[in-house]
C-alpha positions, 0 to 999 in steps of 0.5 A, spaced: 500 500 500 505 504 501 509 502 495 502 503 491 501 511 495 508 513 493 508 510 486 502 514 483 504 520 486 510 519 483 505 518 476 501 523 477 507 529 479 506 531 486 511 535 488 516 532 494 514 525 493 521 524 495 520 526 502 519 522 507 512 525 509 509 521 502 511 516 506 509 517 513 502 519 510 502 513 506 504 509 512 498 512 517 493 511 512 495 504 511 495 502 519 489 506 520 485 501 514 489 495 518 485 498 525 479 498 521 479 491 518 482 488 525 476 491 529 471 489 524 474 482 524 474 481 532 467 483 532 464 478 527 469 473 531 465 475 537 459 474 534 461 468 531 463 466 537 457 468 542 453 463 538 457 457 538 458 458 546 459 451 548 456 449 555 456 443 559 451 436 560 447 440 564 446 446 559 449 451 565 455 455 561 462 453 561 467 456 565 474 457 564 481 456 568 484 461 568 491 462 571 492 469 577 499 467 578 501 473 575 498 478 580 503 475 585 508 476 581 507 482 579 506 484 587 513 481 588 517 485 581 514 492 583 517 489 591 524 487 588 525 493 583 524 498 589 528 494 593 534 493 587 533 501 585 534 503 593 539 498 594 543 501 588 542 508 591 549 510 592 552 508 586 558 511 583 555 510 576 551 512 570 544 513 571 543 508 566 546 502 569 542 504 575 536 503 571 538 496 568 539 494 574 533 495 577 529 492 571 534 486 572 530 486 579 523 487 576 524 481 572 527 477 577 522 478 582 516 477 577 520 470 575 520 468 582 514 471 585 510 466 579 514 460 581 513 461 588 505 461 587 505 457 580 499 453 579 495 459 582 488 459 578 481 461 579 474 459 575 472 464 571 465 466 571 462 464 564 459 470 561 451 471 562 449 474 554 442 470 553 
């Protein structure tokens, strides 16, 4: 689409194709109709699957199992981010090493906040569209 944009402008004689802004009009127009098309394509998959709901033997509607796993281990990596990032507070380096440091803490913490609780789940509560 870009490539199509910026060649009938080339065709037809616009001036400044040449310049970056054809493109990022070209590349705006084209996530824009991708937009669209992605949301009318969740749309319809949400009707179609609203009218294929399975349900159980007893005609009650399904429920999931869905993991909470994650809300621990979000608790424990904002924990070992503030604890790494107050441990390193009294660096003698950059700034931007003190970040990644604190990053690396985040993401240890999170890593042990979901192994220490894994498996964690819940039912989810089926939908209640008639």
């Amino acid at each position: 689409m870009t490539v199509a944009a910026v060649s009938a402008a080339l065709a037809f004689g616009v001036e400044g194709v040449g310049r970056p802004l054809w493109l990022v009009v070209a590349l705006v127009g084209v996530a824009f109709a991708g937009g669209l098309l992605a949301w009318r394509w969740r749309a319809e998959m949400a009707t179609l699957a609203n009218r294929y709901r399975p349900v159980t033997p007893t005609g009650a509607p399904e429920r999931r199992i869905v993991s909470t796993a994650w809300e621990i281990g979000i608790m424990a990596a904002g924990g070992a981010g503030l604890l790494t990032y107050l441990g390193t507070a009294d660096h003698r380096f950059g700034h931007p090493l003190h970040w990644v440091l604190a990053v690396v803490g985040v993401l240890l913490g999170y890593a042990l906040g979901i192994g220490a609780v894994t498996p964690r789940v819940r039912l989810q509560s089926p939908n209640r569209k008639a």
